[in-house]
C-alpha positions as CSV (number, residue, x, y, z in Angstrom):
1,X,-8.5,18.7,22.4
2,X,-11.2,16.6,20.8
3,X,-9.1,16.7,17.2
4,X,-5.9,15.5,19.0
5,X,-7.9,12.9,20.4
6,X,-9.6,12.1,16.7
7,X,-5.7,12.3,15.1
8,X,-4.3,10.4,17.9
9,X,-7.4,8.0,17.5
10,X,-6.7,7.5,13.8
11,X,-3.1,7.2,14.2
12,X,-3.6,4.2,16.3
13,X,-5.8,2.6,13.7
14,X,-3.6,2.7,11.1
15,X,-0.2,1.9,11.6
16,X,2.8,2.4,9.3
17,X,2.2,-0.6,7.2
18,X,-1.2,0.3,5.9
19,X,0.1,3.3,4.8
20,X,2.6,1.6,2.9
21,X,2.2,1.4,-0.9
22,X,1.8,-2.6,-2.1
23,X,4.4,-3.3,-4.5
24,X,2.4,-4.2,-7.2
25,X,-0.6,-1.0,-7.0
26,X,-1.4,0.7,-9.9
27,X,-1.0,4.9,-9.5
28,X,-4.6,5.3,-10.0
29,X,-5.3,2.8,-6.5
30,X,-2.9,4.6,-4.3
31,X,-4.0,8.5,-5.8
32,X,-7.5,7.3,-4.9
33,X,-6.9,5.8,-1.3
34,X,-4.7,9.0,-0.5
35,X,-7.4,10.8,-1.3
36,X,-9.9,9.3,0.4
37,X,-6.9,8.8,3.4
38,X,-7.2,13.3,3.2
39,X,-10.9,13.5,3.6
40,X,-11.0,10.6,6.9
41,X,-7.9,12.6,8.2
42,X,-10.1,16.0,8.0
43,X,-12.9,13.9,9.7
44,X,-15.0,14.1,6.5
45,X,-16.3,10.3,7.1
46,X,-19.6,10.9,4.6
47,X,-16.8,11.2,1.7
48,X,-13.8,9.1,2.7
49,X,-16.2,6.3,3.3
50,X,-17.7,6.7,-0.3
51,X,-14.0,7.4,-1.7
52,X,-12.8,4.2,0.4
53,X,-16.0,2.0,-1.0
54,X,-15.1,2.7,-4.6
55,X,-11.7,2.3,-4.4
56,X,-12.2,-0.7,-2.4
57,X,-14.3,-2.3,-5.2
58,X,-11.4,-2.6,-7.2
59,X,-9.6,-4.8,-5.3
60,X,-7.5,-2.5,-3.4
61,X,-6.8,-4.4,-0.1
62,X,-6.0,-1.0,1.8
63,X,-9.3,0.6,1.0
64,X,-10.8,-2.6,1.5
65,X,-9.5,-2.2,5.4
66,X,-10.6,1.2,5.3
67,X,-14.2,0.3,4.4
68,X,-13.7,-2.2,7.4
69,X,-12.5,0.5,9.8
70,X,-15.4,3.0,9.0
71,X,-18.1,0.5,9.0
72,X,-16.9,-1.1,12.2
73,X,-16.9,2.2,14.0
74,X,-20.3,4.2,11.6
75,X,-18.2,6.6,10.5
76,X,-19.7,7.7,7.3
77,X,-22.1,4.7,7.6
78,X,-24.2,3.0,9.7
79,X,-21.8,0.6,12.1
80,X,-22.3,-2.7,10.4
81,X,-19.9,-5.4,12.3
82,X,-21.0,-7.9,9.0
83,X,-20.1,-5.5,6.5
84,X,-16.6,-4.7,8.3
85,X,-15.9,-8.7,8.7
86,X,-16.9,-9.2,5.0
87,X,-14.2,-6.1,4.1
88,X,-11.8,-7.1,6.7
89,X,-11.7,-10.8,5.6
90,X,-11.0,-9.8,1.9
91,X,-8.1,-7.1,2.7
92,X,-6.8,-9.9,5.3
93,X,-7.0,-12.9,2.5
94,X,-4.7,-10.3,0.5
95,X,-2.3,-10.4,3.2
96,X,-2.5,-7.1,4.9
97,X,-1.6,-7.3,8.3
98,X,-3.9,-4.1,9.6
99,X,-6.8,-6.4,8.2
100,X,-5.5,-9.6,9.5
101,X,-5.3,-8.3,13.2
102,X,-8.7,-6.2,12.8
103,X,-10.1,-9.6,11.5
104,X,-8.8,-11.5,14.9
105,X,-9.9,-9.1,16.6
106,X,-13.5,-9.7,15.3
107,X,-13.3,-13.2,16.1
108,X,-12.0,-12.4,19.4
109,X,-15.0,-10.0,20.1
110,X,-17.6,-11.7,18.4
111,X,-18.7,-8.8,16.2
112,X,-20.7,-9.7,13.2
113,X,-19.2,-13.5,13.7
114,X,-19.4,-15.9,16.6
115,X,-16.8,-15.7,19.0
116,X,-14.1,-18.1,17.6
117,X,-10.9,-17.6,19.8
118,X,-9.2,-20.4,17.2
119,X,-9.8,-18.3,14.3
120,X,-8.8,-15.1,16.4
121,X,-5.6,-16.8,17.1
122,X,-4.6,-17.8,13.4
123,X,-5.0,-14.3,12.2
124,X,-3.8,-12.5,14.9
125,X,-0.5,-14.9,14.1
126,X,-0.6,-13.7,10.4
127,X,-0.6,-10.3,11.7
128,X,2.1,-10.6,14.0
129,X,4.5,-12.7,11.2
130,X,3.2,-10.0,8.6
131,X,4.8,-7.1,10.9
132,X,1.9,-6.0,13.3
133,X,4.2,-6.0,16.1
134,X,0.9,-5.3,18.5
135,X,-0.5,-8.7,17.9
136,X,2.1,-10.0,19.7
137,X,-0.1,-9.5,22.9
138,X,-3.2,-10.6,21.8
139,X,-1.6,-13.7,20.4
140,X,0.1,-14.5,23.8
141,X,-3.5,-13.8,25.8
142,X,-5.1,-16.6,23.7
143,X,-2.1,-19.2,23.6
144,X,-2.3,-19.4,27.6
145,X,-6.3,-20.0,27.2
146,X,-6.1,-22.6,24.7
147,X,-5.3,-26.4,24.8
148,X,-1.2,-27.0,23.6
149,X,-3.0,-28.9,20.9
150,X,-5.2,-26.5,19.4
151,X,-2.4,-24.1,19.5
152,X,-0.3,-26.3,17.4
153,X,-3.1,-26.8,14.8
154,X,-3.3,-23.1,14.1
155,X,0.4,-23.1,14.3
156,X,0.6,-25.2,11.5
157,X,-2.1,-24.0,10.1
158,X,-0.5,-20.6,9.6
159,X,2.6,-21.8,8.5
160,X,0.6,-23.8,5.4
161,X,-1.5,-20.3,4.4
162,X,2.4,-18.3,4.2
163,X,3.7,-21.5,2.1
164,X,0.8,-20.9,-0.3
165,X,0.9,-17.6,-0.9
166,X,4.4,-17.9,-1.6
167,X,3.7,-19.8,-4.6
């Protein structure tokens, strides 16, 4: 019972699209993240945290979520919201959608940042454009709390951050 709950648990945390090899990923990245995806599946946290960590360093924005997941929740380290925003925030700036909703939802929470429901809303936006169909709620929660103006600043907003990283 408790492992269903742990597998069902970890299957919410990561949907489809951080499993999802980047285009541009060198083997050695995604060999290592799989990797350290085995050991966090087999609830070895002490060693998919450390795999994670070092694969993270490199850049590699799914490990970099990772790190955020495992930090947020102490698995494999102490819980450390700052840590998690600080690996969230650089996964999300890559344009992962698992780290731009995680990243709202910090801001939403108020975990290791002040409650910002303005920055909750522009990357809980990403997400939802990026393909994290879930956002879609969280998004629609904080339009109907917000002035129509504010909305239409992050709006915009939004729309100028997927302009530049098209360039």
């Amino acid at each position: 019972m408790k492992r269903t709950l742990l597998i069902t648990a970890f299957a919410f945390l990561l949907p489809v699209s951080a499993l999802a090899e980047p285009v541009a990923a060198p083997d050695a990245n995604k060999a290592a993240y799989d990797k350290a995806l085995q050991a966090y599946s087999c609830v070895d946290y002490d060693k998919a945290y450390r795999l994670f960590l070092e694969n993270a360093k490199t850049g590699f924005s799914q490990s970099e979520y990772m790190v955020g997941v495992m930090l947020s929740a102490g698995q494999g380290h102490d819980q450390d919201h700052k840590g998690a925003f600080d690996w969230f925030a650089s996964a999300a700036q890559k344009g992962l959608a698992d780290a731009q909703y995680a990243l709202g939802d910090v801001y939403q929470k108020g975990e290791g940042v002040a409650k910002d429901p303005v920055q909750a809303l522009f990357w809980y936006e990403l997400a939802y454009q990026g393909g994290y169909k879930l956002a879609k709620e969280s998004v629609d929660s904080i339009v109907k709390a917000l002035p129509a103006d504010q909305v239409e600043t992050v709006l915009k907003q939004v729309a100028d951050w997927q302009a530049k990283q098209k360039r």
